[in-house]
C-alpha positions as CSV (number, residue, x, y, z in Angstrom):
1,X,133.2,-2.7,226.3
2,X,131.4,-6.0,226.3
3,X,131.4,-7.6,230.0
4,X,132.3,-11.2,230.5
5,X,129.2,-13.5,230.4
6,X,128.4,-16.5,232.9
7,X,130.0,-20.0,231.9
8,X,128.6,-23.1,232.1
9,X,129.5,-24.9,235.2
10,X,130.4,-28.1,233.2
11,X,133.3,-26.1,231.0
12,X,134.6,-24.1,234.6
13,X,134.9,-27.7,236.3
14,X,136.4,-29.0,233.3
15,X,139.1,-26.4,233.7
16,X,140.2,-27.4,236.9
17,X,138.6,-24.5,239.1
18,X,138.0,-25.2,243.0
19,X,135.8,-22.1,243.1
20,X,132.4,-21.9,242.0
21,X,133.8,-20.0,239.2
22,X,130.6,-17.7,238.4
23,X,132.8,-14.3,236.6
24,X,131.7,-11.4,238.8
25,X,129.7,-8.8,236.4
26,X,130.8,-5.5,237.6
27,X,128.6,-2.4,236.3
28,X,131.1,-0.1,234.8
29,X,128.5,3.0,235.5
30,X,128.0,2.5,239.3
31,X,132.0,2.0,239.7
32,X,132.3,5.6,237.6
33,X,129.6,7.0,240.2
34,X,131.7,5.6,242.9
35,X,134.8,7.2,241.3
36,X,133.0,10.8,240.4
37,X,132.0,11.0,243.7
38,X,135.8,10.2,245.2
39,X,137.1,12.5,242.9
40,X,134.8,15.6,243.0
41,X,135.3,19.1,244.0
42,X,133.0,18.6,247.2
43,X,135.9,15.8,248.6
44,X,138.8,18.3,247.3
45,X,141.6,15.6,246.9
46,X,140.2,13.7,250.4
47,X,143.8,14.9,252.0
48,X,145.0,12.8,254.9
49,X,143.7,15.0,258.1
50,X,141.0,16.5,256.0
51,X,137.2,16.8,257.1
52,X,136.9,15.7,253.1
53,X,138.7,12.7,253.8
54,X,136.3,11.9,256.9
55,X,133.2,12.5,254.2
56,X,134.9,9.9,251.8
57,X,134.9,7.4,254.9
58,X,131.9,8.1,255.3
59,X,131.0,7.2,251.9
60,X,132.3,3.9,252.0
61,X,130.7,2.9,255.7
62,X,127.7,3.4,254.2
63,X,128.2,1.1,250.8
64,X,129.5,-1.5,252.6
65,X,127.0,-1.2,255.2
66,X,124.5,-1.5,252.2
67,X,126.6,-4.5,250.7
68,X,125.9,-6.5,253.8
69,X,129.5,-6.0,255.3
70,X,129.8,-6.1,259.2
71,X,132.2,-4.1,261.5
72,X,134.4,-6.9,262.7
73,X,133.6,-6.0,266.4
74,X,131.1,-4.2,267.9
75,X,129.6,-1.5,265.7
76,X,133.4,0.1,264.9
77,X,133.5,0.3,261.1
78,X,136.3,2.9,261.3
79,X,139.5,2.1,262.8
80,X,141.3,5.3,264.0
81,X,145.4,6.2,263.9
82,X,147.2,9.4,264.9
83,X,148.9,11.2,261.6
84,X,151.2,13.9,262.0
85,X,149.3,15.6,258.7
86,X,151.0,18.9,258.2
87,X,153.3,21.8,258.6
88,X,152.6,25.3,259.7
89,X,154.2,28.7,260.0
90,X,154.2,29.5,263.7
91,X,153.5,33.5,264.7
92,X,157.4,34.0,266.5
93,X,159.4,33.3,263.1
94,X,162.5,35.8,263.8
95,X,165.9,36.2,262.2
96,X,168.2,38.7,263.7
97,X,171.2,39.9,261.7
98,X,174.5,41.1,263.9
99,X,176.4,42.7,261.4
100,X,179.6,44.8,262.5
101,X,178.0,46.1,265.5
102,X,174.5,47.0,263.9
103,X,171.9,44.7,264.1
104,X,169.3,43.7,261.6
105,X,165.4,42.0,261.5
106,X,164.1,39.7,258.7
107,X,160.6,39.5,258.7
108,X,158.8,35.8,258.2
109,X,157.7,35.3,254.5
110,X,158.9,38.5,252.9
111,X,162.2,38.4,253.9
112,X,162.8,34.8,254.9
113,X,160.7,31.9,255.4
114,X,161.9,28.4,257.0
115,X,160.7,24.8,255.2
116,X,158.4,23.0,256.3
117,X,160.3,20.1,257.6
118,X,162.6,22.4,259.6
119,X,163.5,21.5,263.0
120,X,162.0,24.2,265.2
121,X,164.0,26.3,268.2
122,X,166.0,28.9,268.7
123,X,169.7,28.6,267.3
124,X,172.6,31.1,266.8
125,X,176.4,31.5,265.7
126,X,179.0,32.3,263.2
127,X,178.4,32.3,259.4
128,X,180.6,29.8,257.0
129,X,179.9,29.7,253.0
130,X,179.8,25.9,252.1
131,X,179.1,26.9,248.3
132,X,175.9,24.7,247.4
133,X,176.4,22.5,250.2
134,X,177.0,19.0,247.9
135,X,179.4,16.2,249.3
136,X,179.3,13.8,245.6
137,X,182.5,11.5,245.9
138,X,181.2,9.8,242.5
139,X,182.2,13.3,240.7
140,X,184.9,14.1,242.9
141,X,183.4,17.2,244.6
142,X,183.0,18.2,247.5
143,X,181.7,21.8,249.3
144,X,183.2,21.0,252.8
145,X,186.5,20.0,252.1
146,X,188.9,21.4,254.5
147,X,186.1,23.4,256.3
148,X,185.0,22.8,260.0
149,X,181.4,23.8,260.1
150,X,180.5,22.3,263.4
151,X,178.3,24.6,265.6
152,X,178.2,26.9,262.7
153,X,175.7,28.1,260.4
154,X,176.1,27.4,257.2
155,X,175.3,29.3,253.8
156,X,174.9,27.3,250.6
157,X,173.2,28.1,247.6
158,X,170.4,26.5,245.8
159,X,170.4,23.7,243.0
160,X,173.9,22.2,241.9
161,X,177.0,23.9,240.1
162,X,177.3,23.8,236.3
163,X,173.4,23.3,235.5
164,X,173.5,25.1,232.0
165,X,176.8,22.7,230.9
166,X,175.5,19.5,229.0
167,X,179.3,18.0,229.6
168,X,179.3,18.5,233.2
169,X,179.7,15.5,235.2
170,X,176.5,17.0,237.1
171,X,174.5,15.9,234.2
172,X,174.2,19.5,232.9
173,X,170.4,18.9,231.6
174,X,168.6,17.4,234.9
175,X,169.0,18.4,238.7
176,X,170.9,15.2,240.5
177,X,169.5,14.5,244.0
178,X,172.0,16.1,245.1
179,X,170.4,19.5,244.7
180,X,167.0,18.1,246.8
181,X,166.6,20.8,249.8
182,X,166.7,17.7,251.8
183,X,169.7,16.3,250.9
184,X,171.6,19.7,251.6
185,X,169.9,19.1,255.1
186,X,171.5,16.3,255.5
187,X,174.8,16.4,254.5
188,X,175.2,19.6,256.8
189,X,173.9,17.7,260.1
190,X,176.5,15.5,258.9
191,X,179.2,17.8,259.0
192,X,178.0,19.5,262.2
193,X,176.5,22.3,261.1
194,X,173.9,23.6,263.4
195,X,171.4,25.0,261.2
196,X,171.1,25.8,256.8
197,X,170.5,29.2,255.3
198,X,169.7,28.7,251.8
199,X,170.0,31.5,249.0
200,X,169.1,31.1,245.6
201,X,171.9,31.0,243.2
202,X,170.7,33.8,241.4
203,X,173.7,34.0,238.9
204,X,173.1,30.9,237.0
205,X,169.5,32.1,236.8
206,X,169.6,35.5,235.2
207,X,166.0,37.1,234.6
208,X,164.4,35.0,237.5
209,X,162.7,36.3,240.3
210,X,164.7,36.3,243.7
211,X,161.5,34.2,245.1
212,X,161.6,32.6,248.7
213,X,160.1,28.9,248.5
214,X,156.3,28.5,249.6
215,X,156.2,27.1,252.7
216,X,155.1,23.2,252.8
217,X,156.0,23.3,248.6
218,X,159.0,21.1,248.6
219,X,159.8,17.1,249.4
220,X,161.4,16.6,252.8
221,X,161.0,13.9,256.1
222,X,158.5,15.5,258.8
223,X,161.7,16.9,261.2
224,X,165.0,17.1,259.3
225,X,166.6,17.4,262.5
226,X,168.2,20.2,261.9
227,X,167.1,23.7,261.4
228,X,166.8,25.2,257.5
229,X,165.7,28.4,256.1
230,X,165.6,30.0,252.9
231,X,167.0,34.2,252.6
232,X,167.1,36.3,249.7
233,X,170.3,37.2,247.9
234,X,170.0,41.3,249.2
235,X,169.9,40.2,252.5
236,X,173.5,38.2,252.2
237,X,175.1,40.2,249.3
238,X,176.6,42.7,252.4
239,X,177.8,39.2,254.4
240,X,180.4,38.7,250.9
241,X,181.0,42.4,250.8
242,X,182.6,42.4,254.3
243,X,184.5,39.5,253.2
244,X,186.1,40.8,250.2
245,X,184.3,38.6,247.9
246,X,181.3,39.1,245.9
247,X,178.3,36.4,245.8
248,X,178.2,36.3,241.7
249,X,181.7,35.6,241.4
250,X,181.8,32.6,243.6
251,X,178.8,31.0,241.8
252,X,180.9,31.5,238.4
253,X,184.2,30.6,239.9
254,X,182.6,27.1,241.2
255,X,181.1,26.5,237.8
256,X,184.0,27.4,235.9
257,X,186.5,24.4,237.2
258,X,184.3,22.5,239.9
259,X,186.3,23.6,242.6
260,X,184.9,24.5,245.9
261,X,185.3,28.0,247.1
262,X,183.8,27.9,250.4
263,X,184.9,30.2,253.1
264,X,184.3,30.7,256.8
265,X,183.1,34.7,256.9
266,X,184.1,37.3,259.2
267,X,183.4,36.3,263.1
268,X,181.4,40.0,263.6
269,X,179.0,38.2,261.6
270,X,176.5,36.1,263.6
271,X,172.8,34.6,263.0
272,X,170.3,34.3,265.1
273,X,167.1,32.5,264.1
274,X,163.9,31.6,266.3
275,X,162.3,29.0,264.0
276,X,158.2,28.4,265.0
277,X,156.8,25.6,263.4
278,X,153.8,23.8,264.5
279,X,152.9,20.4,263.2
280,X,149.4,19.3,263.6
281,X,148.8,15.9,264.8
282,X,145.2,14.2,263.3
283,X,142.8,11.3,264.4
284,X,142.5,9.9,260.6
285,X,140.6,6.7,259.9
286,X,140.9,3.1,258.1
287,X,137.4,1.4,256.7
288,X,137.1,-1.9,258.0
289,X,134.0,-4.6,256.7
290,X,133.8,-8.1,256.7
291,X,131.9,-10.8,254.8
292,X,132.7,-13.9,257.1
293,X,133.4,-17.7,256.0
294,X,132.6,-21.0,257.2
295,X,136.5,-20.7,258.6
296,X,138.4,-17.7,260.8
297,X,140.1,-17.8,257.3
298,X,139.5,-14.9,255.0
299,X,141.3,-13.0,251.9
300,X,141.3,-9.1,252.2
301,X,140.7,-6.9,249.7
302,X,142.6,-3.2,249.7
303,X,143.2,-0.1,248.3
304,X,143.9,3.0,249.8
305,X,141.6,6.5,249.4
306,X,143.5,9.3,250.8
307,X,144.7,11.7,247.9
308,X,146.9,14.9,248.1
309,X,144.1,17.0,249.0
310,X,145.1,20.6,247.3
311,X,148.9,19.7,246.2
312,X,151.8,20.5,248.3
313,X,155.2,18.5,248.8
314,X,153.8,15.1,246.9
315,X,152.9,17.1,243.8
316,X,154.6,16.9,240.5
317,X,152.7,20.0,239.4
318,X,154.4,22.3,242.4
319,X,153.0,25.6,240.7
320,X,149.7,24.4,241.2
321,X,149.4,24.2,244.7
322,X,146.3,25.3,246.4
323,X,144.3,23.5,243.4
324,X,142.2,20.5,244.2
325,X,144.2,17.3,243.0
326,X,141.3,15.1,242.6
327,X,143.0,11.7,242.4
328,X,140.6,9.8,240.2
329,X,143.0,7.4,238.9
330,X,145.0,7.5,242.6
331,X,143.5,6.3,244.3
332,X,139.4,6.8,243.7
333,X,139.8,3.8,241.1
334,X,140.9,1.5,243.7
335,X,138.7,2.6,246.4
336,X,135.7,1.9,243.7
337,X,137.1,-1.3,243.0
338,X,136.4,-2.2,246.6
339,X,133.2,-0.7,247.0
340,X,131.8,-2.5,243.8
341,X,133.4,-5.9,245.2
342,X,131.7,-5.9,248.6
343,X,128.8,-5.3,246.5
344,X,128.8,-8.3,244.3
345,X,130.4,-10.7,247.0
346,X,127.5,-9.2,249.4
347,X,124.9,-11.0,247.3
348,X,127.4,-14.1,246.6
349,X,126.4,-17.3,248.9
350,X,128.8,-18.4,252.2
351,X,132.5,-19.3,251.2
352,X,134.6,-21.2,253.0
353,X,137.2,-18.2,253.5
354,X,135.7,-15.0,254.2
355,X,136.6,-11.2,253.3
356,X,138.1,-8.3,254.6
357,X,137.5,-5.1,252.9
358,X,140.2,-2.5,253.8
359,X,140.6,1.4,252.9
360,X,143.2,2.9,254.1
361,X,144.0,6.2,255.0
362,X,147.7,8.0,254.7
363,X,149.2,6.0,251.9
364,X,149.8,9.2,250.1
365,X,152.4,10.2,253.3
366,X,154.0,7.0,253.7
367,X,151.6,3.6,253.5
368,X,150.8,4.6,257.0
369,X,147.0,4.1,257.2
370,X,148.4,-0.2,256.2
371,X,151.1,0.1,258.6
372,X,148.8,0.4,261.0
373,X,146.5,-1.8,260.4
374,X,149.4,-4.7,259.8
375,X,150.7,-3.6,263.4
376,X,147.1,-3.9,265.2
377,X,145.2,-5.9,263.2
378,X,141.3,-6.2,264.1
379,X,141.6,-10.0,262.3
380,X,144.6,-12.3,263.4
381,X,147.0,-12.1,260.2
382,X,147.9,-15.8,260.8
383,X,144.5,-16.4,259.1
384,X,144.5,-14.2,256.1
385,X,145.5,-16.3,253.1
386,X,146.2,-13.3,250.8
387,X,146.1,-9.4,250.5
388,X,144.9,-8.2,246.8
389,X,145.8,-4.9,246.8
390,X,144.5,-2.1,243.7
391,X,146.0,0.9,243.7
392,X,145.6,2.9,240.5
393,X,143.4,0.6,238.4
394,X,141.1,3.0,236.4
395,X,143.9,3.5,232.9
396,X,143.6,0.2,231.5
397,X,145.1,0.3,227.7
398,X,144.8,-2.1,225.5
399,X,143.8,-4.8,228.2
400,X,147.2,-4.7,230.0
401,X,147.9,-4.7,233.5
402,X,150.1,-5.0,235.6
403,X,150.6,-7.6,238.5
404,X,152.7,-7.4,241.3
405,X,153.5,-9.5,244.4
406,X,153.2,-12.9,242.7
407,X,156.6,-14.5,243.8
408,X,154.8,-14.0,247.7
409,X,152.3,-17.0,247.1
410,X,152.7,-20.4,246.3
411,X,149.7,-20.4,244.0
412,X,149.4,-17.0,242.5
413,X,151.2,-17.2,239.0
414,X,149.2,-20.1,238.0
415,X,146.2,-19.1,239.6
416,X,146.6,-15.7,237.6
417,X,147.4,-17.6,234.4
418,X,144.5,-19.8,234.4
419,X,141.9,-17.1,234.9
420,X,143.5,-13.9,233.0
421,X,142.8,-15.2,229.3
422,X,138.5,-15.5,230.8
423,X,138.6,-11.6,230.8
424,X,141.0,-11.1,227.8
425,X,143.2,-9.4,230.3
426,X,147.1,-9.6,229.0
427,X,149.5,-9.5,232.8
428,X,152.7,-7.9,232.9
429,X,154.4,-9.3,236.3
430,X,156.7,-6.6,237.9
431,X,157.2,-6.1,242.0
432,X,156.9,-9.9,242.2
433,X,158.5,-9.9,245.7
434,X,155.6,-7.9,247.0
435,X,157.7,-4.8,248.1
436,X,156.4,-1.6,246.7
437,X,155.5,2.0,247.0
438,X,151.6,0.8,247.6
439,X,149.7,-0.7,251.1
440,X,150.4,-4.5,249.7
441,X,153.8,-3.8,251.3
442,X,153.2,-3.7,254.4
443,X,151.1,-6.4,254.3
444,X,154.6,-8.4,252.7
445,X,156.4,-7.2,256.1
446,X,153.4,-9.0,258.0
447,X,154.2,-12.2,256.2
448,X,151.1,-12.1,254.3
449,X,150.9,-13.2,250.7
450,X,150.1,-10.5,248.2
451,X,148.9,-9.7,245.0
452,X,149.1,-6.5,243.7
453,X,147.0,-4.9,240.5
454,X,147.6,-2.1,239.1
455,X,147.0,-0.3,235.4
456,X,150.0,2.2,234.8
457,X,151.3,5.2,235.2
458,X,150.4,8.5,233.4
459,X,151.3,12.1,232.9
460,X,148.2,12.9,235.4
461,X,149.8,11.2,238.4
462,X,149.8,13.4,241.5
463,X,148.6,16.2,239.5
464,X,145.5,18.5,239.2
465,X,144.5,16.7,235.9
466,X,143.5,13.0,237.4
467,X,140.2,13.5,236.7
468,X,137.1,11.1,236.1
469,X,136.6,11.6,232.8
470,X,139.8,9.8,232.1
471,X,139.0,6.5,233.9
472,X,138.2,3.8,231.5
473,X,135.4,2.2,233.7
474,X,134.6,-0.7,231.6
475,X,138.8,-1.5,231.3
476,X,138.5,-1.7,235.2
477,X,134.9,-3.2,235.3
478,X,137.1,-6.4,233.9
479,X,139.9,-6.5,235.6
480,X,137.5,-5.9,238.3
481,X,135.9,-9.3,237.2
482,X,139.2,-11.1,237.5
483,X,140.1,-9.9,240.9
484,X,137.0,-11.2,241.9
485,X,137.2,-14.4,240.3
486,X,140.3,-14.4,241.7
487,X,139.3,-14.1,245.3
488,X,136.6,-16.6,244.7
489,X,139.3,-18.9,243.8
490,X,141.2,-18.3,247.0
491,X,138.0,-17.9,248.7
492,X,137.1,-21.9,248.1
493,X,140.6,-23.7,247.0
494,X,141.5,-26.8,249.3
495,X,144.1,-25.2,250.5
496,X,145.8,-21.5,251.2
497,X,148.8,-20.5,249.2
498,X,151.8,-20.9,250.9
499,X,153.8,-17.8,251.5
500,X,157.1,-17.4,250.0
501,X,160.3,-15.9,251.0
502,X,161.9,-15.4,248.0
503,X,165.7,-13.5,247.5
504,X,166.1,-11.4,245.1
505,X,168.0,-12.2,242.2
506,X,172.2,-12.6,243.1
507,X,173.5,-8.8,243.2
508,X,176.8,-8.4,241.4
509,X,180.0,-7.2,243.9
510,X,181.6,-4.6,242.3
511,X,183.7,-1.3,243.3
512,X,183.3,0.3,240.3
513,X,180.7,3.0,241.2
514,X,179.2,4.0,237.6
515,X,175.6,4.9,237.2
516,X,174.4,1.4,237.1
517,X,171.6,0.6,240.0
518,X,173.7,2.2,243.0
519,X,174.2,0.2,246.4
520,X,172.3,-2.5,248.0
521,X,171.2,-2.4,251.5
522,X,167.9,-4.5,251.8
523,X,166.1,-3.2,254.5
524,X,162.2,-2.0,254.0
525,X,161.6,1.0,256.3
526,X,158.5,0.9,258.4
527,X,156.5,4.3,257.8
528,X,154.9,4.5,261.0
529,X,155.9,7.6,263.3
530,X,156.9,8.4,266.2
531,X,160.6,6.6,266.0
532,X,164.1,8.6,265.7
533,X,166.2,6.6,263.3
534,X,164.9,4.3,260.6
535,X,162.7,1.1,261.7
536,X,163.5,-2.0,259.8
537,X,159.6,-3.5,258.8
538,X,161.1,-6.2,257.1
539,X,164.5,-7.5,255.7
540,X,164.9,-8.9,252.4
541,X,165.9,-12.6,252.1
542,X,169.4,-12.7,251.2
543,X,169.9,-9.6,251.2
544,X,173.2,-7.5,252.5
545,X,171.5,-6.2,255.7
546,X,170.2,-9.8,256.4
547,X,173.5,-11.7,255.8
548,X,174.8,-9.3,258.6
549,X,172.4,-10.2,260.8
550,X,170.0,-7.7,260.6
551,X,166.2,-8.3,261.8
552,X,162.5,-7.0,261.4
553,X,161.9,-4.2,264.3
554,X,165.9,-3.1,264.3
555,X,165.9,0.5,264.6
556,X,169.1,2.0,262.9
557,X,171.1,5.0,264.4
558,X,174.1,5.0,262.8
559,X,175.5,4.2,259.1
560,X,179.1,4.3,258.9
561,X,179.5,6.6,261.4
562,X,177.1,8.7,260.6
563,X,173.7,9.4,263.0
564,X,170.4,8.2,261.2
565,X,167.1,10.3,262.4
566,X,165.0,9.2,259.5
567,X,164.4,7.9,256.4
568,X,165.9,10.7,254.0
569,X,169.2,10.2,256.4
570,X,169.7,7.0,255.7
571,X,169.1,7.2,251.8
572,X,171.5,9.9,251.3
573,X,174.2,8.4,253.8
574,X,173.8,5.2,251.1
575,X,173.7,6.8,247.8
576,X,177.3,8.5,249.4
577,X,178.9,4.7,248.9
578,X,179.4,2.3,245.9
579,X,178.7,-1.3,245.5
580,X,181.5,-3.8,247.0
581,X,181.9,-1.3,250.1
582,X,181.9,-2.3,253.6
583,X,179.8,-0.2,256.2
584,X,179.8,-0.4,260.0
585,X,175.9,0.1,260.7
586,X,174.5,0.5,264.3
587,X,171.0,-0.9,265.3
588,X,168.8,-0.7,269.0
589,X,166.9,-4.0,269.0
590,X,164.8,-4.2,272.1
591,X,166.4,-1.1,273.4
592,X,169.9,-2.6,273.1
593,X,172.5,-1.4,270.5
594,X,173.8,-4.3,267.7
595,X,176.7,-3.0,265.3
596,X,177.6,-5.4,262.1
597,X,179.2,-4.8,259.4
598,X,177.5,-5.1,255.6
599,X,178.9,-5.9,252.5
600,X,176.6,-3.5,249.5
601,X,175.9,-5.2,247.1
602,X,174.5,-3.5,243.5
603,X,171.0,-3.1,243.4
604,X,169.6,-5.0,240.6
């Protein structure tokens, strides 16, 4: 594809542009060599923790070293942060079995295996069957009705009732979230239980294998805060014996009329588990170079170039774990962007704003690499006029993109309007409020103006198939160019763009609780770790949660009534209400606790 040629400085002034307006001519081959590097077996999907990932930082000192970039103090180019990165089975996994006087051993993987975001410890008690462990008030079901489960074990089964019936109110065709390990987690701690045996519903899958999950497979928070482990059907099918029931039947009499059939089993039954689970805490590393200005003023350019290393929890190809997921399109193309940027702006004369160039690690496990760096920032934030973030930029089709983060800055729709049509780039705006699932949000919580660019989605995403050969290098060689004509423009413009706080559009109070867009809280979680309960980074304008008061750095604990240990709490304690509802929510700010209570509004 033909790259954009220099214009006459005559026509540029004529257009109105501050900047010196010279379009930045990106090589599509050196970004692809940037990106086939990133992407190849030898970095194996750069995993967060990884020594891959520390070669891919490596990589990227050494280009921006070459550019002309400087550490911005001393001769640090790498700015270090502690990731919890992973999950493993412990050596003293036991599950003992006292069964009408004779005792019984599971052995750790064939016979049982916990998940990976388990809490660890030793725990132990009575047995009671909560069927598969679902509390849905929207379809009028619930698994622990009438049962007291606190201190108990509980035994539910996997997935949801009614899969295989298309009129179910279930859905019949798709798995709600309701069936997420996770959420069965949750809404046990919520009842009491003291720990989740899980048993695959083995009935409503006739001719599948019995098969324990793999261990670090599934979705889940690091700690559930409670303990949950997966059995096979043999090792339970005596527990419904004793009880006069039989396993198969209960799965078909739930599915038959959607009513629960749960059951507290015989007290000669106990459980005792010692869960051993040891989660490895990492040094990882975010890339830091800077081009100064003739002002402490400087625009920062970011993307992050962790990946998923060889699958695991994040992958939408879970049968494929323990294959490299190269992650050319997420995130090597944006990482590539930023190397071939401090490249051309290393040869470009002195601005008047400078530039930080920042890759981050851990985005893949939360943004946490940016939420970092937004909490100790090596360059006051005060003086960054913008963050243009790329993430996933190497699918361009049919010279779309998308832009997000444009309502954040004063200037940035007109400033993207003006110099879009140079590079025959069409823009579709979405996220314009600058919250996201990429690093530009945490940049939005440090009231920084953002821009965020970004080429699509695709059935590769977070699989082992995002490979090089599918990047479209001169697509992002332009849009390359206007990111960089765009940071020229901010670079040298009179003045910054003002940072905008803008609500969201008016939410609609309702107490009908239909499909529609669910409940609104308007709170955006900060992904660092180390905190029990959920951390407020930032609190939408207008939003429920800020018109009860609610503030950046709140930590909440409790949601109507209900104790919140981490994100995945919180989400399923709100999905569990409709719009129009009221909620008492309990907060520690500065180690003190605040209760309000919010009106939800329907998410829009």
């Amino acid at each position: 594809m033909k790259l954009s040629k220099l214009r006459p400085m005559p026509v540029l002034l004529a257009a109105g542009y501050l900047a010196l307006g010279a379009t930045a001519a990106i090589d599509p081959q050196l970004y692809l060599d940037d990106v086939k590097y990133l992407a190849s077996p030898e970095l194996r999907g750069r995993a967060t923790g990884s020594p891959e990932l520390e070669k891919a930082a490596d990589f990227i000192v050494r280009h921006f070293r070459e550019s002309g970039l400087k550490p911005v103090s001393g001769n640090a180019w790498l700015q270090a942060f502690p990731v919890t990165t992973s999950a493993e089975l412990g050596k003293n996994n036991r599950l003992r079995i006292l069964e009408d006087g004779k005792t019984s051993t599971l052995h750790c993987p064939d016979d049982f295996v916990p998940f990976h975001f388990s809490s660890a410890g030793k725990v132990s008690g009575q047995v009671v069957f909560a069927g598969y462990g679902i509390t849905a008030p929207e379809f009028h079901y619930d698994d622990y009705a009438g049962m007291d489960v606190k201190g108990k074990l509980v035994l539910i089964l996997r997935h949801e009732p009614q899969e295989a019936d298309e009129h179910s109110v279930f859905d019949g065709k798709n798995l709600t979230a309701h069936a997420r390990f996770a959420s069965k987690a949750t809404n046990a701690k919520m009842h009491g239980a003291a720990a989740v045996i899980l048993v695959n519903d083995v009935a409503n899958h006739k001719g599948d294998p019995d098969e324990l999950e793999k261990f670090g497979g599934t979705e889940g928070p690091a700690d559930a805060g409670i303990p949950i482990l997966q059995v096979k059907e043999a090792n339970v099918e005596s527990w419904f014996a004793e009880a006069g029931k039989s396993l198969q039947a209960v799965e078909a009499g739930i599915d038959k009329d959607l009513k629960p059939e749960s059951f507290a089993f015989p007290p000669a039954l106990r459980v005792e588990a010692d869960l051993d689970i040891e989660r490895a805490v990492k040094t990882v590393h975010n890339v830091v170079g800077y081009l100064p200005g003739e002002t402490d003023e400087y625009v920062i350019l970011g993307a992050h170039y962790d990946h998923l290393g060889l699958g695991g929890q994040y992958s939408l190809a879970p049968s494929m774990t323990g294959t490299v997921h190269p992650g050319a399109d997420d995130n090597a193309s944006g990482t590539a962007g930023v190397i071939e940027l401090a490249r051309w702006f290393g040869k470009q004369p002195k601005q008047k704003r400078g530039i930080l160039f920042l890759s981050f690690a851990g985005e893949e496990l939360g943004l946490l690499g940016s939420a970092y760096y937004v909490a100790h920032p090596e360059l006051p934030l005060a003086n960054a006029v913008a963050m243009i973030n790329m993430d996933m930029i190497g699918r361009v089709r049919e010279g779309k993109i998308f832009a997000g983060g444009v309502a954040t800055g004063s200037t940035f729709r007109a400033t993207l309007e003006q110099l879009a049509p140079r590079h025959d780039i069409k823009i579709e705006y979405s996220d314009t409020y600058g919250y996201g699932s990429s690093d530009h949000t945490s940049f939005t919580t440090g009231r920084v103006p953002v821009l965020f660019f970004f080429s699509g989605l695709h059935a590769d995403y977070h699989k082992p198939s995002d490979t090089w050969d599918k990047i479209n290098a001169p697509g992002a060689a332009r849009l390359l160019e206007l990111v960089a004509d765009v940071t020229e423009h901010l670079q040298t413009a009179p003045e910054r763009p003002q940072l905008i706080r803008v609500a969201p559009p008016p939410a609609q109070v309702t107490s009908s609780s239909g499909s529609g867009y669910g409940p609104y809280f308007g709170s955006i979680p900060d992904f660092g770790e180390g905190t029990k309960g959920v951390k407020f980074a930032d609190i939408r304008e207008g939003s429920p949660a800020a018109k009860a008061g609610f503030k950046a750095g709140d930590i909440m604990v409790e949601f109507d009534g209900k104790p919140i240990q981490n994100l995945y709490d919180f989400t399923y304690a709100l999905q569990a209400k409709k719009p129009g509802d009221e909620v008492k929510v309990k907060v520690m700010r500065n180690g003190q606790p605040v209760e309000a209570t919010v009106a939800l509004t329907r998410r829009q």
